[in-house]
C-alpha positions in Angstrom: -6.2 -9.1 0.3 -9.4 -10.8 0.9 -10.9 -13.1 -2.2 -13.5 -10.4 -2.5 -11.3 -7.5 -3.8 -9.0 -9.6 -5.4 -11.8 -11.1 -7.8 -13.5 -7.6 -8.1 -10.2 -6.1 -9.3 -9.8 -9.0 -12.1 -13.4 -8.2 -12.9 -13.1 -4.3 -13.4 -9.8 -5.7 -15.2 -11.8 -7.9 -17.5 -14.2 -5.2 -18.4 -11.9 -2.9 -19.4 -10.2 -5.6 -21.5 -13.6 -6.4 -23.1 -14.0 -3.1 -24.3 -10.3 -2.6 -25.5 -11.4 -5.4 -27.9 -15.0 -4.5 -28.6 -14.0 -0.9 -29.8 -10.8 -1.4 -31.5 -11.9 -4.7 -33.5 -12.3 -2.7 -36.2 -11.3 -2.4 -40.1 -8.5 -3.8 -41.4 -10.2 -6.3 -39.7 -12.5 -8.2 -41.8 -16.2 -8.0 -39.9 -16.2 -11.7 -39.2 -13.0 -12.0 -37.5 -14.2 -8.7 -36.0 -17.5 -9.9 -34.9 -15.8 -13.3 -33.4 -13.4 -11.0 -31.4 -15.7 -8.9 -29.7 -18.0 -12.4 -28.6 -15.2 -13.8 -27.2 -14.5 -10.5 -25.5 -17.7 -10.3 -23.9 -18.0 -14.4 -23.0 -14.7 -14.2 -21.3 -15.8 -10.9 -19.6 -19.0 -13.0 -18.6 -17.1 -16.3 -16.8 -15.0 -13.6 -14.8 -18.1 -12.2 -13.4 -19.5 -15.9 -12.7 -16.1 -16.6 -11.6 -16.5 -13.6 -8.9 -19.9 -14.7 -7.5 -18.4 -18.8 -7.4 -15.5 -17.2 -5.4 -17.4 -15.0 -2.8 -20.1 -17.8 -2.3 -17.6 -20.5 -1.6 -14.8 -17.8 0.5 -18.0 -17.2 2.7 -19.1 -20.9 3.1 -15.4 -21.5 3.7 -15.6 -18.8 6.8 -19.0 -20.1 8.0 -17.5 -23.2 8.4 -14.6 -22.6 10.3 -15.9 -19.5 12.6 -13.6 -20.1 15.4 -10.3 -21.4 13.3 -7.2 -20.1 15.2 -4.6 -22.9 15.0 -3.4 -21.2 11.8 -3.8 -17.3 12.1 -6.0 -17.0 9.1 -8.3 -14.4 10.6 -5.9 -11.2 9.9 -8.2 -8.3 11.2 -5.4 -5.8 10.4 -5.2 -6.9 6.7 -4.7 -3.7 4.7 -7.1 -3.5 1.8 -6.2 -3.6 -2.0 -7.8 0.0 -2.2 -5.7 2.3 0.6 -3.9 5.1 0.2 -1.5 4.0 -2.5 -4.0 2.4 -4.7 -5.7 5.9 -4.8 -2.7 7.9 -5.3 -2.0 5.4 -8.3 -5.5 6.2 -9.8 -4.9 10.1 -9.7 -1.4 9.6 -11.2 -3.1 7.4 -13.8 -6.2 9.6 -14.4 -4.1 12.9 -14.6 -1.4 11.0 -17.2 -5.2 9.9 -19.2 -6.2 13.2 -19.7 -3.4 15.4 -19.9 -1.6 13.1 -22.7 -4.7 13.0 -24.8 -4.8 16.5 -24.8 -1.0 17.1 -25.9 -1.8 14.6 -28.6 -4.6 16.5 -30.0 -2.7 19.5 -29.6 0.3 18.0 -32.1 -2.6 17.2 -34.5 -1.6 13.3 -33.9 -4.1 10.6 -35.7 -7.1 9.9 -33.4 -5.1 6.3 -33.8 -2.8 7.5 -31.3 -5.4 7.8 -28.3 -5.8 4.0 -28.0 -2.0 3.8 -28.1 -1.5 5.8 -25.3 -4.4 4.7 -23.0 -2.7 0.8 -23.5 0.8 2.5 -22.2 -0.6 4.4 -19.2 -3.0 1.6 -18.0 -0.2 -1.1 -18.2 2.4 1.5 -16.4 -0.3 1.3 -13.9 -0.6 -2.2 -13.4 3.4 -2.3 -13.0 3.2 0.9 -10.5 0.5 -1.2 -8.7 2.9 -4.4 -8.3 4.6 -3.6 -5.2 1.6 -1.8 -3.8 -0.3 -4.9 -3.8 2.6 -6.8 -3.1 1.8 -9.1 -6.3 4.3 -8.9 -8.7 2.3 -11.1 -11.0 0.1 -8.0 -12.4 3.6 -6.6 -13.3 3.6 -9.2 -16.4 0.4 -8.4 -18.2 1.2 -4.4 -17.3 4.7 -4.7 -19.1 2.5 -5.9 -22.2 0.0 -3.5 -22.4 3.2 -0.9 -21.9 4.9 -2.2 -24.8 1.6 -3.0 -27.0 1.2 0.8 -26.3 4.8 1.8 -27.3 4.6 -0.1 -30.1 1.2 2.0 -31.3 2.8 5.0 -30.8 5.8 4.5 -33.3 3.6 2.8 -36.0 1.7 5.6 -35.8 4.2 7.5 -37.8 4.5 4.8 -40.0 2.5 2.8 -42.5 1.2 0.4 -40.8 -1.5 3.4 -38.8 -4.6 1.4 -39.6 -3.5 -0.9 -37.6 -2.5 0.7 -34.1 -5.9 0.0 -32.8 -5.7 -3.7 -33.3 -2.0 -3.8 -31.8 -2.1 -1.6 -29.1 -6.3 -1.8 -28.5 -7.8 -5.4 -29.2 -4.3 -7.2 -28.3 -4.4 -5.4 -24.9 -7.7 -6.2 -24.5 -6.8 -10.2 -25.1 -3.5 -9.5 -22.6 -6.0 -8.4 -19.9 -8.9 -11.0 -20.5 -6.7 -13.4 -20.5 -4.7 -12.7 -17.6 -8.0 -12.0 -15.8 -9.6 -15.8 -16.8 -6.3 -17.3 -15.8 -5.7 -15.6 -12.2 -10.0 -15.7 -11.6 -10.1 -19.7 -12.0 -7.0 -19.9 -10.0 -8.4 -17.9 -7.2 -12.1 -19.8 -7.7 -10.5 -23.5 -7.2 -8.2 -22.4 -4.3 -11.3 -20.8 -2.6 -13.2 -24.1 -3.4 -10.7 -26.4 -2.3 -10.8 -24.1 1.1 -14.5 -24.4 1.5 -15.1 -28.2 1.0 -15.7 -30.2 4.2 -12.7 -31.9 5.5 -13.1 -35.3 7.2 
């Protein structure tokens, strides 16, 4: 996986996590602590997509520089891409679960609460079915807590703590995935740096 998709996929990541937070900040959350949420949402959202265009300026200063560089079998022509076959089949799978189980949940007259709580399980059952896919089993942590933020919606929504399903299972995701997203874009940014500085 070149530095370009990876930093694309943490970006799409990030702006999905923004929006977790800026739609479910909501009451019983007081509007302050609200407002802060979805700011911080949107700034983090913001240094991933400066992140991306550091990263892609530097990986392709790194490759003008070194052209010809064989002595280590970087250049990897056959390399497959993070978005083959099983990335798309993934995406259906995920799409398909989306739609279908926001339809059954309607059709049990479940509280609209309940929506957020199922999105946060089927995108973070994604991220774990996209582990081995992408041969990154680090995208398997931050899917696990989305899966269980989402579980965890799902019973409270029968309980009375419902007001509060789309803070638990909506701006907490949100936070998993901009957080994870900030962490694994700098990482990649300095690594791609340290590649394209001169060496002596």
């Amino acid at each position: 996986m070149d530095v370009m998709q990876r930093m694309t996929g943490l970006l799409v990541g990030a702006v999905f996590g923004a929006v977790f937070v800026v739609v479910n900040a909501q009451s019983p959350l007081n509007t302050l602590t609200a407002g802060l949420l979805r700011v911080a949402a949107c700034l983090a959202a913001a240094s991933v997509l400066a992140m991306w265009f550091l990263a892609v300026r530097w990986e392709r200063s790194a490759g003008a520089a070194q052209p010809t560089a064989t002595s280590t079998g970087a250049a990897r022509p056959g390399t497959p891409g993070m978005y083959g076959r099983g990335y798309l089949i993934i995406l259906v799978a995920e799409v398909v679960l989306l739609y279908g189980g926001l339809q059954v949940l309607a059709a049990w007259d479940r509280p609209v609460q309940a929506n957020v709580a199922w999105i946060a399980l089927v995108v973070g059952v994604h991220f774990i079915a996209l582990a081995p896919v992408w041969k990154d089993w680090m995208i398997a942590v931050p899917g696990t807590i989305l899966s269980l933020l989402g579980v965890a919606g799902l019973v409270m929504v029968s309980t009375g703590a419902l007001d509060w399903v789309p803070f638990v299972s909506g701006v907490l995701s949100g936070v998993v995935l901009l957080v994870g997203c900030v962490t694994f874009g700098w990482r990649i940014t300095a690594a791609t740096r340290v590649q394209a500085a001169p060496t002596a």
